[in-house]
NUSE-891316 format. One record per atom (N, C-alpha, C, O, CB): residue number from 1; residue in three letters; atom name; x, y, z. Coordinates in steps of 0.2 Angstrom, whole numbers, plus 5000, padded with zeros to 4 digits. Glycine has a CB too. Layout:
# residues N
  seq  type  atom     u     v     w
  NUM   ALA    CA     X     Y     Z
...
//
This chain:
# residues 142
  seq  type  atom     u     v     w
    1   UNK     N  5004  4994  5000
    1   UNK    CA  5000  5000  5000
    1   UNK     C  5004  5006  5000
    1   UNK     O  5010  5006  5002
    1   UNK    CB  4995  5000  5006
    2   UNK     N  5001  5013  4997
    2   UNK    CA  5007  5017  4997
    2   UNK     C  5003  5023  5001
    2   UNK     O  4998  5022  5004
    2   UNK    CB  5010  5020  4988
    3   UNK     N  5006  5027  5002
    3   UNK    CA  5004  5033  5007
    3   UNK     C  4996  5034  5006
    3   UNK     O  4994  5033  5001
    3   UNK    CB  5009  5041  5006
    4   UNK     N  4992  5036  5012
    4   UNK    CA  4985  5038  5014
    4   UNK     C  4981  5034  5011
    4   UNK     O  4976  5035  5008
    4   UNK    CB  4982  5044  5012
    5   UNK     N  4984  5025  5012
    5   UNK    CA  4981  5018  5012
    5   UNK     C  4977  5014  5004
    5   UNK     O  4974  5009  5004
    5   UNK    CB  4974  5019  5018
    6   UNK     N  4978  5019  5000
    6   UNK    CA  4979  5017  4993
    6   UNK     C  4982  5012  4989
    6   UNK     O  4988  5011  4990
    6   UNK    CB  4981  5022  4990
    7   UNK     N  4980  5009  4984
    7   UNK    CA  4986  5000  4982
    7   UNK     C  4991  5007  4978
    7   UNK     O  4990  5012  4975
    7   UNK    CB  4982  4990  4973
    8   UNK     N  4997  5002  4979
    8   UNK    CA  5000  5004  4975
    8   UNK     C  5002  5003  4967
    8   UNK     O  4997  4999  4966
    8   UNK    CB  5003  5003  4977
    9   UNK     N  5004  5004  4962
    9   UNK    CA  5002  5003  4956
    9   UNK     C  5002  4995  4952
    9   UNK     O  5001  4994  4946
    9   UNK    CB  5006  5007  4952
   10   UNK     N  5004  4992  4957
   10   UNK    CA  5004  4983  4957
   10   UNK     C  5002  4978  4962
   10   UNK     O  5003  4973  4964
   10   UNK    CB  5012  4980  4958
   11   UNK     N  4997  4983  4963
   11   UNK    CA  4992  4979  4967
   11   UNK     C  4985  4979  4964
   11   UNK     O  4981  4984  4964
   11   UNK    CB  4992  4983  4974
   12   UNK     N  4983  4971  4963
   12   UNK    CA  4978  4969  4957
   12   UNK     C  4973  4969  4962
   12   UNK     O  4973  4966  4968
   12   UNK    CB  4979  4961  4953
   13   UNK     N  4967  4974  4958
   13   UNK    CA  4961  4976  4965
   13   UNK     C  4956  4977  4959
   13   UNK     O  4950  4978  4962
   13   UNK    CB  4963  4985  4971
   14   UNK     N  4956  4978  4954
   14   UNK    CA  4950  4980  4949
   14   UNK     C  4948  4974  4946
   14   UNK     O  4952  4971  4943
   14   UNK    CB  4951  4986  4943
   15   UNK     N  4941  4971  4946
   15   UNK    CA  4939  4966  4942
   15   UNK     C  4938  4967  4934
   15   UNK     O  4940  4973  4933
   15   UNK    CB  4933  4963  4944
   16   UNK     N  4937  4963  4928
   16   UNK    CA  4936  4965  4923
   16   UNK     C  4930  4970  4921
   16   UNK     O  4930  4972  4915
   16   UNK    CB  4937  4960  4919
   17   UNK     N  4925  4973  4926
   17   UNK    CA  4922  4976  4922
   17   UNK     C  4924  4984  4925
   17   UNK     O  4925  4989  4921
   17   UNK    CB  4915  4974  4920
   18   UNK     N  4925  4984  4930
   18   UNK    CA  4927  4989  4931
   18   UNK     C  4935  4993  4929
   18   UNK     O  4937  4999  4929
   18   UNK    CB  4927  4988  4937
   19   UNK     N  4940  4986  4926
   19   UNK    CA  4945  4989  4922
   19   UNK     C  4943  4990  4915
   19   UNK     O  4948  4993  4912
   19   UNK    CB  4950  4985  4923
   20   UNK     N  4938  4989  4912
   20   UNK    CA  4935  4988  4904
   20   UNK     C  4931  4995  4905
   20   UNK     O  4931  4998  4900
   20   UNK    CB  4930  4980  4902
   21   UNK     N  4928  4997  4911
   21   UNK    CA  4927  5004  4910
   21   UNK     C  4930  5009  4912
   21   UNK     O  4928  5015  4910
   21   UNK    CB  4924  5005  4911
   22   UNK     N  4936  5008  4916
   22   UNK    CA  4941  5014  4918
   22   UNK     C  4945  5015  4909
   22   UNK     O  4947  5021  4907
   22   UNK    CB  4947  5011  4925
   23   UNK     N  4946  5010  4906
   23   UNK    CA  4950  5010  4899
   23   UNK     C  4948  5014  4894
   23   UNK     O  4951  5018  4891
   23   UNK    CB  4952  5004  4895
   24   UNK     N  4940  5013  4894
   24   UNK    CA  4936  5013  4890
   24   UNK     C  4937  5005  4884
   24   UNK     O  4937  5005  4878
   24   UNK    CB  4936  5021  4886
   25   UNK     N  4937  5002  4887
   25   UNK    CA  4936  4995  4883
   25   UNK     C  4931  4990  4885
   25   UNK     O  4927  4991  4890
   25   UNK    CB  4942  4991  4885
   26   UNK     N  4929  4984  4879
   26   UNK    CA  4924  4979  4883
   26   UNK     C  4928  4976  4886
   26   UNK     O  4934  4974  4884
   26   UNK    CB  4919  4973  4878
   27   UNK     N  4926  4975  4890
   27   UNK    CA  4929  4967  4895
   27   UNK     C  4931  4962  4888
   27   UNK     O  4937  4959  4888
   27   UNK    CB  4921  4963  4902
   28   UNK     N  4926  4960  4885
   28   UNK    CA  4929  4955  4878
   28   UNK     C  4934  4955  4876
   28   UNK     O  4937  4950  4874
   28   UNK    CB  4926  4954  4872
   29   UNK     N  4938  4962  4874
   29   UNK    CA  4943  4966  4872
   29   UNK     C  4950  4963  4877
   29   UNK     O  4954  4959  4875
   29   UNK    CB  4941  4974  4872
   30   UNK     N  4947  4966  4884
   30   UNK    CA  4953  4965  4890
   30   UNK     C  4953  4957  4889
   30   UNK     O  4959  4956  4887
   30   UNK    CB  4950  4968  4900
   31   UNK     N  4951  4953  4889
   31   UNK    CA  4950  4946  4887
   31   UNK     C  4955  4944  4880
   31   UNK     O  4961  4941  4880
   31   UNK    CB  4942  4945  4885
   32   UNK     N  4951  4947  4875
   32   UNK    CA  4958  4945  4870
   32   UNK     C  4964  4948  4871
   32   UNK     O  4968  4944  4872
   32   UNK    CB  4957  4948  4862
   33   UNK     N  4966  4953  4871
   33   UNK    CA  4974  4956  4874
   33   UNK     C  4975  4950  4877
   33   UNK     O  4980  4947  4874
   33   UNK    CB  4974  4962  4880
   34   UNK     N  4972  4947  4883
   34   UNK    CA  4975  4942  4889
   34   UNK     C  4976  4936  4883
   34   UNK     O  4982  4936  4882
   34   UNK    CB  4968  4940  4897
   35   UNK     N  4972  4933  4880
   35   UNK    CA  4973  4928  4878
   35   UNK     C  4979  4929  4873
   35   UNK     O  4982  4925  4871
   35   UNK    CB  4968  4926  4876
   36   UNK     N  4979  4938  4869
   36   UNK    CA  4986  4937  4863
   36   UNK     C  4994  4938  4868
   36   UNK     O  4999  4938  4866
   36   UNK    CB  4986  4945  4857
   37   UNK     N  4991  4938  4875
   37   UNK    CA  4999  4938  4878
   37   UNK     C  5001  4946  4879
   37   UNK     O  5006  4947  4881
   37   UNK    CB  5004  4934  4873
   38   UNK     N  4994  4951  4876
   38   UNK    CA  4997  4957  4878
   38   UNK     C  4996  4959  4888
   38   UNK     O  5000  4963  4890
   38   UNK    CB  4994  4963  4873
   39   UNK     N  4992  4956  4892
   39   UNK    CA  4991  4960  4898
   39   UNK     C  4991  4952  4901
   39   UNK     O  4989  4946  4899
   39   UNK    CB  4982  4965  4899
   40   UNK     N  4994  4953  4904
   40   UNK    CA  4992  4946  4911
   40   UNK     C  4989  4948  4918
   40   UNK     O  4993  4949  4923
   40   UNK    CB  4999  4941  4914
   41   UNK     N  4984  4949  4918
   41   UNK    CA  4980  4951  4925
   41   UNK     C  4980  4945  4930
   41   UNK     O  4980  4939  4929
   41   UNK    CB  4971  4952  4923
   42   UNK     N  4982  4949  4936
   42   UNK    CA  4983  4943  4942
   42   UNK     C  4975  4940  4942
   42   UNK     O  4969  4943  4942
   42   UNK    CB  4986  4947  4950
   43   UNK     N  4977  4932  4943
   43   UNK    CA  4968  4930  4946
   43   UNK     C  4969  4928  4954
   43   UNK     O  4974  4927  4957
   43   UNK    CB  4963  4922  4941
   44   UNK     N  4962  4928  4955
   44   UNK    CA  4961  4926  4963
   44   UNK     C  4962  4917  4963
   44   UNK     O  4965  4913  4960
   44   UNK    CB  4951  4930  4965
   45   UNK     N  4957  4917  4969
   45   UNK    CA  4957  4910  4970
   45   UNK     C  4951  4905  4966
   45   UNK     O  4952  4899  4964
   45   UNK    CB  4956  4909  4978
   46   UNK     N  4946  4908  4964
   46   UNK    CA  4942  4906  4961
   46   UNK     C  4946  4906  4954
   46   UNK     O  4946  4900  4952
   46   UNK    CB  4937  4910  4962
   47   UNK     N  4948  4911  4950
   47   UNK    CA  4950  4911  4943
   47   UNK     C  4948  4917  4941
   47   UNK     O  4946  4918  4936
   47   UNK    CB  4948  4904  4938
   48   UNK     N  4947  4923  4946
   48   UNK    CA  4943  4928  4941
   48   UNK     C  4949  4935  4943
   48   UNK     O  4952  4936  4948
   48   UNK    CB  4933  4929  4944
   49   UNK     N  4949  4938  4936
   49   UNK    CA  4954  4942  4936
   49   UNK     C  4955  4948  4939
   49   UNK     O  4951  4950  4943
   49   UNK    CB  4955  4943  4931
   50   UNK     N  4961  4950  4939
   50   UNK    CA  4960  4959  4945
   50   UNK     C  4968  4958  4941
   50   UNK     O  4973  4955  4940
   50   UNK    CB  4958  4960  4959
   51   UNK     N  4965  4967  4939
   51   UNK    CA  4971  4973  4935
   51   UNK     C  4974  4976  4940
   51   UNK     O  4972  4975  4946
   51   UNK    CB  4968  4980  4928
   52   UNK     N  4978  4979  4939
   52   UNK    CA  4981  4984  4944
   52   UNK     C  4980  4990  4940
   52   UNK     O  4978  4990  4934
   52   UNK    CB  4989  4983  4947
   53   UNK     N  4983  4995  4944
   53   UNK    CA  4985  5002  4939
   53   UNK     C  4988  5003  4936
   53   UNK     O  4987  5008  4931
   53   UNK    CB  4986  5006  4941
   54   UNK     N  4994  4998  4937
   54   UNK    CA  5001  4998  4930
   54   UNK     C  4997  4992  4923
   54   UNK     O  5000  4991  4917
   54   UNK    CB  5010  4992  4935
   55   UNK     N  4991  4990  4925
   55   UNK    CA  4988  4985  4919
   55   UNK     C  4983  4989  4917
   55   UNK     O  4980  4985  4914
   55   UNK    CB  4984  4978  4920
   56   UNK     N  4980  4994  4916
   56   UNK    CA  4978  4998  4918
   56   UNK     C  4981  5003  4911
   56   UNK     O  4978  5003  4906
   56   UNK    CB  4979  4998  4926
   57   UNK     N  4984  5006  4913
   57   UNK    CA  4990  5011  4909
   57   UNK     C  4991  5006  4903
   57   UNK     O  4987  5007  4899
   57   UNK    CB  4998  5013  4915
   58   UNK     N  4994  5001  4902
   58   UNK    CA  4993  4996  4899
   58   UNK     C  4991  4995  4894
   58   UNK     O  4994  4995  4889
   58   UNK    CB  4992  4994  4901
   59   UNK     N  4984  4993  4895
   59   UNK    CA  4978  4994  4893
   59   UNK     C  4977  5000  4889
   59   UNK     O  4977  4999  4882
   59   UNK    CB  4973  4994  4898
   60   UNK     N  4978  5007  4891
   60   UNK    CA  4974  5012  4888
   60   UNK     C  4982  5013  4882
   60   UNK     O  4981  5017  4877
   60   UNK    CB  4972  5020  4894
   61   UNK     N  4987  5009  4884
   61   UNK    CA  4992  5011  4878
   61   UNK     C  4993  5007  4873
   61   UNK     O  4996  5008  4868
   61   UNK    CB  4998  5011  4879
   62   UNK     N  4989  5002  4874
   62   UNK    CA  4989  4999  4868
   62   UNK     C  4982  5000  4863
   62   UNK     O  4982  4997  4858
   62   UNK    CB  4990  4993  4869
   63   UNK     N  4976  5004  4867
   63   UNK    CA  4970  5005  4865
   63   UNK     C  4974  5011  4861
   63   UNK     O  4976  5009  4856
   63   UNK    CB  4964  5006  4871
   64   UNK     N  4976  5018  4864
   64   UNK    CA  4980  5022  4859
   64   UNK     C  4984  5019  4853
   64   UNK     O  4982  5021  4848
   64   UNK    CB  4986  5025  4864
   65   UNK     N  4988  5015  4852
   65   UNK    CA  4992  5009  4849
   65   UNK     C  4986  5008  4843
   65   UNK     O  4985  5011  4837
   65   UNK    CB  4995  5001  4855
   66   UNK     N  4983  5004  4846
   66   UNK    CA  4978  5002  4840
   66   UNK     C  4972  5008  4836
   66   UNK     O  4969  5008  4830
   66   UNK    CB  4973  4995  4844
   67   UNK     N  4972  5012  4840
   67   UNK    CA  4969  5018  4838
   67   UNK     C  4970  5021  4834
   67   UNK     O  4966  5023  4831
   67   UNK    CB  4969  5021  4841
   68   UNK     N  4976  5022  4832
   68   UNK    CA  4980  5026  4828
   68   UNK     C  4983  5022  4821
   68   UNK     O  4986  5024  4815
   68   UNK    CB  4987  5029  4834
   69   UNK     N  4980  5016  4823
   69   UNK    CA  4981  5012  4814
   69   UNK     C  4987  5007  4816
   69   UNK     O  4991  5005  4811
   69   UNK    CB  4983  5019  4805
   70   UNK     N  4989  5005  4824
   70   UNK    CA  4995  5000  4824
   70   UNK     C  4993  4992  4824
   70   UNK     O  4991  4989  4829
   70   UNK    CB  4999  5001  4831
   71   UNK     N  4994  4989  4819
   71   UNK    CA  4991  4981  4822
   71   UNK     C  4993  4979  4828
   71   UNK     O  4997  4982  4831
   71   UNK    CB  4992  4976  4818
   72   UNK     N  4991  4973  4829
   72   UNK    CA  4992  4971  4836
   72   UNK     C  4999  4967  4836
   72   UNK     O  5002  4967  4841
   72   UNK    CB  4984  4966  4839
   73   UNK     N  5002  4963  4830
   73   UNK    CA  5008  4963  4832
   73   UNK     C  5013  4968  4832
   73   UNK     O  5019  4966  4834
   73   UNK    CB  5010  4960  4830
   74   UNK     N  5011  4974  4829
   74   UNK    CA  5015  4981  4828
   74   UNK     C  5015  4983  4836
   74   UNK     O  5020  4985  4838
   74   UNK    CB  5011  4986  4822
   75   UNK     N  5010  4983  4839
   75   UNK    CA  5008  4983  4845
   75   UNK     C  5014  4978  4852
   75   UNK     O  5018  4981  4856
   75   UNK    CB  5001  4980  4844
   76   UNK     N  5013  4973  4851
   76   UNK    CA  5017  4968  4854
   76   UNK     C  5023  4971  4853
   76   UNK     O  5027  4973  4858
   76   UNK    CB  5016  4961  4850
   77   UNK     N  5025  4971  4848
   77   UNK    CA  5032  4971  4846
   77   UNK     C  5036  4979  4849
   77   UNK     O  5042  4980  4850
   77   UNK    CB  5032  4970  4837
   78   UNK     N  5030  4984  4849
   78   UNK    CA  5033  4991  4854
   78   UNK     C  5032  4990  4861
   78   UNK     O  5035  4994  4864
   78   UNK    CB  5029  4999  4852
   79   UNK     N  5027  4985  4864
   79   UNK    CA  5026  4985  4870
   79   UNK     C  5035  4980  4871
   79   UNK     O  5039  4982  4875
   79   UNK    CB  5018  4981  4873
   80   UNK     N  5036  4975  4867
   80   UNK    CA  5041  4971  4870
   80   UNK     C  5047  4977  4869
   80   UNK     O  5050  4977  4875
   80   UNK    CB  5043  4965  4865
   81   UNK     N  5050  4982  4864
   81   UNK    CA  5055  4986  4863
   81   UNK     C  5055  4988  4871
   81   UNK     O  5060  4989  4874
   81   UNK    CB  5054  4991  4857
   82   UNK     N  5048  4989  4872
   82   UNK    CA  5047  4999  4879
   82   UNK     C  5051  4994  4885
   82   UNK     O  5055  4997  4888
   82   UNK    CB  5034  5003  4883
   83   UNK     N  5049  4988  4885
   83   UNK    CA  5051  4985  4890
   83   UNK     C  5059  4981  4890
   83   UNK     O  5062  4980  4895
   83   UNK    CB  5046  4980  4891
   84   UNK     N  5060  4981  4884
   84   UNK    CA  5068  4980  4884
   84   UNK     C  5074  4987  4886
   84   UNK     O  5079  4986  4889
   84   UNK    CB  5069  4980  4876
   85   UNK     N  5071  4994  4884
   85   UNK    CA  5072  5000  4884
   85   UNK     C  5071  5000  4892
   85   UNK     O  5075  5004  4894
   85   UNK    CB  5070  5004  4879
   86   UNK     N  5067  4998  4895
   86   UNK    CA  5066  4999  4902
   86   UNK     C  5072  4996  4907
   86   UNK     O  5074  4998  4912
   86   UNK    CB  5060  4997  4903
   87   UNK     N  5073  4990  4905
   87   UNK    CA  5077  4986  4907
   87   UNK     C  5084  4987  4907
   87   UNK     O  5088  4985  4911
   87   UNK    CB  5075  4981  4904
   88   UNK     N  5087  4990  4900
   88   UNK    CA  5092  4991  4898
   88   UNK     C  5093  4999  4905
   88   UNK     O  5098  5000  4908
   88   UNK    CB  5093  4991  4889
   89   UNK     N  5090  5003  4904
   89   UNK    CA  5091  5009  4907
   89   UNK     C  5092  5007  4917
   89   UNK     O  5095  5011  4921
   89   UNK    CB  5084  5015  4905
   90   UNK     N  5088  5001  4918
   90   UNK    CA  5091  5000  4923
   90   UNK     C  5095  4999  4924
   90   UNK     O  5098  5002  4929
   90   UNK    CB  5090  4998  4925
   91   UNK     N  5098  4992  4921
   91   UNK    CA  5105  4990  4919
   91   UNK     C  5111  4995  4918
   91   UNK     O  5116  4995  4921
   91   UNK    CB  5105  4986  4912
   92   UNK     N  5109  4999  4916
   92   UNK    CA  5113  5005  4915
   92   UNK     C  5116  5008  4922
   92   UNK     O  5122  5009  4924
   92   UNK    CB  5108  5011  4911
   93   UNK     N  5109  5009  4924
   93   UNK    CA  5110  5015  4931
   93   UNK     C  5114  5010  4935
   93   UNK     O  5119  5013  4937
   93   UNK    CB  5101  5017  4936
   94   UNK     N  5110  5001  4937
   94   UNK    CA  5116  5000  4941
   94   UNK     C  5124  5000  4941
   94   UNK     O  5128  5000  4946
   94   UNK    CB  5115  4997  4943
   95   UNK     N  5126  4998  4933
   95   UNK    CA  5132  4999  4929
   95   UNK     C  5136  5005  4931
   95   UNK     O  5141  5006  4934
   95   UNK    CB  5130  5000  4921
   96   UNK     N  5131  5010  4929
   96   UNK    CA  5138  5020  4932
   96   UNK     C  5136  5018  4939
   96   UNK     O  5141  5020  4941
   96   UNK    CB  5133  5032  4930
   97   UNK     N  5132  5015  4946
   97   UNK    CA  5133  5014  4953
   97   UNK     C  5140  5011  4952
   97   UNK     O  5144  5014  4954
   97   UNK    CB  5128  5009  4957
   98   UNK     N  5140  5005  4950
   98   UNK    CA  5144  5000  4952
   98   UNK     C  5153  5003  4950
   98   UNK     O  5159  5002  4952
   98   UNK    CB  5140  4992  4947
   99   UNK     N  5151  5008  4944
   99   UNK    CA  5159  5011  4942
   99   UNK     C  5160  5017  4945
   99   UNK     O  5166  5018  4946
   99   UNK    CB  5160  5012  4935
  100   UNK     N  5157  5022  4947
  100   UNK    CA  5156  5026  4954
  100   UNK     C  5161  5023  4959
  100   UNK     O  5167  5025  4960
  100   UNK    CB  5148  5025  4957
  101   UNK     N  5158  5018  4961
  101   UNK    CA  5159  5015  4968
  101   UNK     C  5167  5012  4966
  101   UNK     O  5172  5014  4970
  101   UNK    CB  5153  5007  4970
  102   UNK     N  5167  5008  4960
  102   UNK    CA  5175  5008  4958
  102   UNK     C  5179  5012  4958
  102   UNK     O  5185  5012  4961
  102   UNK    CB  5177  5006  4953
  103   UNK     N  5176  5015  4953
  103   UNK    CA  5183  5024  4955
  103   UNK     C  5184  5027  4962
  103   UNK     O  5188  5030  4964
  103   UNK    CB  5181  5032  4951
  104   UNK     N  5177  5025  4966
  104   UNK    CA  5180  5030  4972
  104   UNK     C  5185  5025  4977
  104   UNK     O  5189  5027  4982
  104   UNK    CB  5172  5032  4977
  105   UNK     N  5185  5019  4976
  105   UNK    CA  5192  5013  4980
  105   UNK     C  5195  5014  4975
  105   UNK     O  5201  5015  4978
  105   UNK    CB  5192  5004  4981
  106   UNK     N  5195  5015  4969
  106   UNK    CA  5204  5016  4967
  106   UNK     C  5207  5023  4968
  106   UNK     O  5213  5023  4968
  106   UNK    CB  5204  5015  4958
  107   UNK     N  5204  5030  4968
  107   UNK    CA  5206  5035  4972
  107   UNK     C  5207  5036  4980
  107   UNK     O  5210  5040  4983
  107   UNK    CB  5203  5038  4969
  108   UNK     N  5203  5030  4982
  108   UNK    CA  5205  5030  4990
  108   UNK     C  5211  5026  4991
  108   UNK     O  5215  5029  4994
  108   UNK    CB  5200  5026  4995
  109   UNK     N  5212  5020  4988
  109   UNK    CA  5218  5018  4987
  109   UNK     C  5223  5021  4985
  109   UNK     O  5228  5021  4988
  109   UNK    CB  5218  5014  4983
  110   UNK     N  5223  5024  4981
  110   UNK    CA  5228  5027  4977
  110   UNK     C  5232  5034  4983
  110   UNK     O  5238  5036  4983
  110   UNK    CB  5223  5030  4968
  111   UNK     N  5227  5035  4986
  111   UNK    CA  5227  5041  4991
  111   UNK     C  5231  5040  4996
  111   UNK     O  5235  5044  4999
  111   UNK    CB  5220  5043  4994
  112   UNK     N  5232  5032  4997
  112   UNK    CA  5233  5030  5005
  112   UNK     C  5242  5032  5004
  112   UNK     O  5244  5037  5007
  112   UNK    CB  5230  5020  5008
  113   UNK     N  5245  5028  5000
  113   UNK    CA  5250  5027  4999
  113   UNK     C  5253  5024  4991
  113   UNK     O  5250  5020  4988
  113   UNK    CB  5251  5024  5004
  114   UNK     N  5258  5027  4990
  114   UNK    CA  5259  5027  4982
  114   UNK     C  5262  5017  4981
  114   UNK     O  5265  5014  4986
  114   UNK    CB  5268  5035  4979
  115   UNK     N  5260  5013  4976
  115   UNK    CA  5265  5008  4976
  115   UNK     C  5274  5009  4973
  115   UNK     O  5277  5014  4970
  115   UNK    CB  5261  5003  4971
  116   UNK     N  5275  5003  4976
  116   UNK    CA  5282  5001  4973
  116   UNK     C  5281  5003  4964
  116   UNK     O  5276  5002  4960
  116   UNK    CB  5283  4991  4976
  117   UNK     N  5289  5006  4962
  117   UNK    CA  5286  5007  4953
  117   UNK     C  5284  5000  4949
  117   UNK     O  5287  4995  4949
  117   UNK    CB  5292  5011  4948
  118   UNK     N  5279  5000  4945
  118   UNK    CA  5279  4993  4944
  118   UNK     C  5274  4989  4949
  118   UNK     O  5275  4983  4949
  118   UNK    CB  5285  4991  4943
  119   UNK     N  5270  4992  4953
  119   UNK    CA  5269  4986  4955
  119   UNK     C  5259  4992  4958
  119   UNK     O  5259  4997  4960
  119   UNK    CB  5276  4982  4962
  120   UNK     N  5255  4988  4957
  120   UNK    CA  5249  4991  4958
  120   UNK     C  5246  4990  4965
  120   UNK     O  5249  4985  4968
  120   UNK    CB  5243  4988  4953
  121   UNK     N  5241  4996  4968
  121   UNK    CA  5239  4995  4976
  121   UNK     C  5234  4989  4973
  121   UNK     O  5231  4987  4968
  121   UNK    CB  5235  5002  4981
  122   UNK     N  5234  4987  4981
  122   UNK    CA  5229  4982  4986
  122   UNK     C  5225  4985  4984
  122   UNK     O  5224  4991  4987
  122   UNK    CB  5230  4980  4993
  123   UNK     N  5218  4983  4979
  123   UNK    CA  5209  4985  4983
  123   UNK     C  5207  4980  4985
  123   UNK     O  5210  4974  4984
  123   UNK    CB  5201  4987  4978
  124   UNK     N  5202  4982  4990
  124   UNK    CA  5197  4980  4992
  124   UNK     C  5189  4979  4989
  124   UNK     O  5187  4984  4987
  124   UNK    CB  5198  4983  4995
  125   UNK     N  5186  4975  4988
  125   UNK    CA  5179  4977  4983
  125   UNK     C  5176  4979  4989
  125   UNK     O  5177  4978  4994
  125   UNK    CB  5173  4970  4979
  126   UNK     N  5172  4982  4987
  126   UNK    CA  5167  4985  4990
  126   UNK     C  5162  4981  4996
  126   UNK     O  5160  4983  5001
  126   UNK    CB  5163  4986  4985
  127   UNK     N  5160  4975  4991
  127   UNK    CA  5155  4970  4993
  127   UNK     C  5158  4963  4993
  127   UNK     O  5161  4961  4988
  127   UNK    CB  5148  4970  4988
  128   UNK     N  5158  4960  4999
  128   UNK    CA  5162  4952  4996
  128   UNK     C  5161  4949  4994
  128   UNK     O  5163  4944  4996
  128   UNK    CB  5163  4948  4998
  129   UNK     N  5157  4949  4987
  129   UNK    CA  5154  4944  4984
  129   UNK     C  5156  4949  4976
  129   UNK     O  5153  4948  4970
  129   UNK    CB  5145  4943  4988
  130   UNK     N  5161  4953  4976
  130   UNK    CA  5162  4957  4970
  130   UNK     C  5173  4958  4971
  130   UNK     O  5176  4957  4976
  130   UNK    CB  5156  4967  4972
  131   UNK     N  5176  4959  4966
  131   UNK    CA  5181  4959  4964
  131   UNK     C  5183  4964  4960
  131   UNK     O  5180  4965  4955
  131   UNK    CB  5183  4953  4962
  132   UNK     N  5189  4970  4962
  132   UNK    CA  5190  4975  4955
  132   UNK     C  5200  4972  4954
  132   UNK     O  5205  4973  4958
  132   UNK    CB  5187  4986  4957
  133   UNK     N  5198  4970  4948
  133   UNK    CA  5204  4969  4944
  133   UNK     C  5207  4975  4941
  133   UNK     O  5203  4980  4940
  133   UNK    CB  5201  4964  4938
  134   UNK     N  5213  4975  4939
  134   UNK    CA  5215  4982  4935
  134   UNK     C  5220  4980  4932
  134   UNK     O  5224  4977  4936
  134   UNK    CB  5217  4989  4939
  135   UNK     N  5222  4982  4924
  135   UNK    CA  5226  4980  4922
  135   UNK     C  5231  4987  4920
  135   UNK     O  5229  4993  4919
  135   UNK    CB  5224  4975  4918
  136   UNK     N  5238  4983  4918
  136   UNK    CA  5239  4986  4917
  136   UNK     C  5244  4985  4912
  136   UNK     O  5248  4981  4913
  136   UNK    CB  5239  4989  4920
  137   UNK     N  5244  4989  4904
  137   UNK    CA  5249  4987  4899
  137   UNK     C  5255  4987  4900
  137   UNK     O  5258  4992  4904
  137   UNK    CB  5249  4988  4894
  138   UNK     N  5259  4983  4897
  138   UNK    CA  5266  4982  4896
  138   UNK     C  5272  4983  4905
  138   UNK     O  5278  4985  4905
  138   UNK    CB  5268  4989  4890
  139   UNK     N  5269  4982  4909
  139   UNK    CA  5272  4980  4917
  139   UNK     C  5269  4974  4920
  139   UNK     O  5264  4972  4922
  139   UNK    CB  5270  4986  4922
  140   UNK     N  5277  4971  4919
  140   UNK    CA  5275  4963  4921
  140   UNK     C  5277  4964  4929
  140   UNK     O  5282  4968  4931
  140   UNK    CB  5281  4955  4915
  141   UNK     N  5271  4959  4933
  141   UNK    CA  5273  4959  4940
  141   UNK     C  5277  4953  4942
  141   UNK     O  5276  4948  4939
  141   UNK    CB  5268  4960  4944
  142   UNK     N  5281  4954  4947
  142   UNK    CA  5285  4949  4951
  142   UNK     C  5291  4949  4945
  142   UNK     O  5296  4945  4945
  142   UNK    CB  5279  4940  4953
//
């Protein structure tokens, strides 16, 4: 639940006809989507479905989508991209954390004490379950 006791946008609370009229869709419609694999509405214990607000959104983008003259695998195929592009920008974000965090041990290192010439400091990773390697050309060690 998110602040002043509201679901949050992944929390499946609307049955189909109340999400078929928040979209402006038939429920038959929210039905085919489900069955071409574009929406998967959580179901209850019985078998009967409930959208969230992120299915929801969803819904009215692919209603836009087909509105505008996209077919439904032209459809599919920009919902799969939006969600690749989503994925990759996370990947991203934690990628610049994780090299952030690298550079700031290699300038703490580097800070403490200079090495022997030819020879690179001791890091530390961060996390023990992580390693930062550094190479370096043409200085062979030992």
């Amino acid at each position: 639940m998110s602040s002043f006791g509201l679901p949050g946008p992944d929390a499946a609370v609307y049955v189909i006809s109340v999400a078929a009229e928040l979209t402006g869709l038939h429920p038959q419609t929210l039905r085919t989507y489900e069955r071409m694999g574009l929406i998967v509405p959580a179901r209850t214990g019985g078998g009967g479905r409930r959208y969230s607000s992120r299915d929801l959104d969803r819904l009215r983008e692919i209603s836009e989508l087909t509105g505008s003259g996209i077919g439904i695998e032209g459809v599919r195929r920009i919902l799969d991209l939006e969600n690749t592009v989503t994925t990759l920008i996370a990947r991203n974000e934690e990628l610049q954390t994780k090299l952030q965090v690298t550079r700031e041990a290699l300038r703490a290192a580097a800070s403490v004490r200079r090495p022997e010439p030819g020879r690179l400091p001791v890091l530390r990773a961060p996390d023990p379950g992580q390693a930062v390697v550094v190479w370096r050309r043409g200085v062979r060690n030992g």
